[in-house]
N, CA, C and O of each residue as an XYZ file, in Angstrom:
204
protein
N     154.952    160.651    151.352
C     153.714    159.949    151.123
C     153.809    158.499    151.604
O     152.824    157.967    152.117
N     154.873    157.896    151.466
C     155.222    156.599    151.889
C     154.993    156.549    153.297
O     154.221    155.678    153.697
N     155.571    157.396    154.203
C     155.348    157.103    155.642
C     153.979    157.397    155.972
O     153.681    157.102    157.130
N     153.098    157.880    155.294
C     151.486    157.877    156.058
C     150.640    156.709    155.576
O     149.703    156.144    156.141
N     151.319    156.437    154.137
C     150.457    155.151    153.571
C     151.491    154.189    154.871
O     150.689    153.559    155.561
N     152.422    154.026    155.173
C     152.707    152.977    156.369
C     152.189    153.540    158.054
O     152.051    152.592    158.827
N     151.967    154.617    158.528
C     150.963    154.753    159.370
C     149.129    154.383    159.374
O     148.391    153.882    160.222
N     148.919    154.883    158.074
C     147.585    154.155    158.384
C     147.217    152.986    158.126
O     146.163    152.525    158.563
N     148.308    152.115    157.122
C     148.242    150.687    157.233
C     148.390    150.237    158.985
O     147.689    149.418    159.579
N     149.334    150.919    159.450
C     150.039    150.009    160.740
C     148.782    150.418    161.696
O     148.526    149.814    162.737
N     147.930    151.675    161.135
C     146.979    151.632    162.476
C     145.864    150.829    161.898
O     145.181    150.447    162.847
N     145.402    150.428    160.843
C     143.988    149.821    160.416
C     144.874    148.402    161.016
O     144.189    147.805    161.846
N     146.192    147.770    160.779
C     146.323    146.408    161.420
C     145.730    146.534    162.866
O     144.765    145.837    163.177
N     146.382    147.555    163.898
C     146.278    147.290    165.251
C     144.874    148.122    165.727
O     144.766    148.749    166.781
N     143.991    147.993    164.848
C     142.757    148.212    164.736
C     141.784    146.720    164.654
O     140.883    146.411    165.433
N     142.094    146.226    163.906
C     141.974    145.535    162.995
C     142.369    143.525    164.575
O     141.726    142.527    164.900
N     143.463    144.011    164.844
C     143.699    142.978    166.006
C     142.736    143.347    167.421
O     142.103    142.680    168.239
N     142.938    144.380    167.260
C     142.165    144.749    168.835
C     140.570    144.593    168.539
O     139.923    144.320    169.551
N     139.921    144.700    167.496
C     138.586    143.966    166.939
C     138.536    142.819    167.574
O     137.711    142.622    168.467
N     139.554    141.778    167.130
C     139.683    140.237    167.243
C     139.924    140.094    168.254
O     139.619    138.903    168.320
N     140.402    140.444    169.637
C     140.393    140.367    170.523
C     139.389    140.439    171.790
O     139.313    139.912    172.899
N     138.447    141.651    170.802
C     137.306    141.736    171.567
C     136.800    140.387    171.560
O     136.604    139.678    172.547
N     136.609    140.102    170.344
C     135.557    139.067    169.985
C     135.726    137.833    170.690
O     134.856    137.182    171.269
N     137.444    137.491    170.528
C     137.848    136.299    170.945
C     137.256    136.472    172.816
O     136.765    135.517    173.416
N     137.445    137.814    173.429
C     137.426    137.545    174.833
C     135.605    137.406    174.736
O     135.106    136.571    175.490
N     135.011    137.912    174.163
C     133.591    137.995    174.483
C     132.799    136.478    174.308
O     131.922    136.001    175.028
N     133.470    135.877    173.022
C     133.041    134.239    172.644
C     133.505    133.587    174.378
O     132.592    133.055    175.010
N     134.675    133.661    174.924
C     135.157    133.216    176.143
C     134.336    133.285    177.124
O     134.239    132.327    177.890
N     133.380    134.737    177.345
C     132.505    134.982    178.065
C     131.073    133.814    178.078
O     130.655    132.962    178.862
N     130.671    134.334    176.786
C     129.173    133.672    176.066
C     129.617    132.302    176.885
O     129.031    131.984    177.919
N     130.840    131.421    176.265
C     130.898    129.868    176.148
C     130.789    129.679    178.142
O     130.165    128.795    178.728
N     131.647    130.868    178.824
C     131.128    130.377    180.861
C     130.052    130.449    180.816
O     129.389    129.504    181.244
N     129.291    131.814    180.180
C     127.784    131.855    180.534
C     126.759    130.408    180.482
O     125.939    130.014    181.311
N     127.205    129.777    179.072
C     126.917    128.953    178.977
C     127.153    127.221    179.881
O     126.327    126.456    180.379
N     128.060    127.180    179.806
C     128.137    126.320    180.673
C     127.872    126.023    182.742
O     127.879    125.028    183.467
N     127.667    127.572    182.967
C     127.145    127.969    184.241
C     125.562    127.934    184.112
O     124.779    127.774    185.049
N     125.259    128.102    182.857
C     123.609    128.069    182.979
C     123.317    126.541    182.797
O     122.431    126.069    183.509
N     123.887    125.824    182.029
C     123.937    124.371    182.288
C     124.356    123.444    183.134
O     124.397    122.237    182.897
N     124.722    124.069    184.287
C     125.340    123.459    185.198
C     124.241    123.773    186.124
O     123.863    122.932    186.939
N     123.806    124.728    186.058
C     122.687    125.595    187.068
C     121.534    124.778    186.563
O     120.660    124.929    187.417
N     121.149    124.111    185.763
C     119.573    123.256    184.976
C     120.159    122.460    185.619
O     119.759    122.755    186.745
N     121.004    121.434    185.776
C     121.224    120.732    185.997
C     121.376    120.055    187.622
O     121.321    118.947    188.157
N     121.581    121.369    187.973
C     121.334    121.284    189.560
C     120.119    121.015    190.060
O     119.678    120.148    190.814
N     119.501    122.264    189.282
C     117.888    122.179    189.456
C     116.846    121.276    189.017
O     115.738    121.188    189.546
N     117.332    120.483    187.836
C     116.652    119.236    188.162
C     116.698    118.163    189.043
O     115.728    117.619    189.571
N     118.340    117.772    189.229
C     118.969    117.122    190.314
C     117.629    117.581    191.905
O     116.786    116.956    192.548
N     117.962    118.440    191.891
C     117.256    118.524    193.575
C     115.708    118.474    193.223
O     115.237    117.592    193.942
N     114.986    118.875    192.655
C     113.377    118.311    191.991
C     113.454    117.076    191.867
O     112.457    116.508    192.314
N     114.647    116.042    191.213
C     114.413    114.673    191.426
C     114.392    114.047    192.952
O     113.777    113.063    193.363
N     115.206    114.881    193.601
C     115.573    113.847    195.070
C     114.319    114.356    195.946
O     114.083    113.641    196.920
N     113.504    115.433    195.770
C     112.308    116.079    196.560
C     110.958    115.244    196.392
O     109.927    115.619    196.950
């Protein structure tokens, strides 16, 4: 009984990390998106000012 209560602990952990990983890479995503779309306004006002 001991070794399955330590298998499904050890799989809900590396369950449990690979969650957080998603998340962490997807926040990584959101934060380029973000700063490419602000970089992109920023262009586009830039050249509307000099026109």
């Amino acid at each position: 009984m001991k070794t399955v209560t330590t298998i499904v602990t050890t799989c809900c952990i590396l369950l449990s990390l690979a969650a957080c990983g998603n998340t962490i890479r997807g926040i990584g995503r959101d934060t380029a998106n973000t700063v490419n779309a602000t970089q992109n306004a920023g262009n586009r006002v830039a050249n509307a000012a000099a026109h």
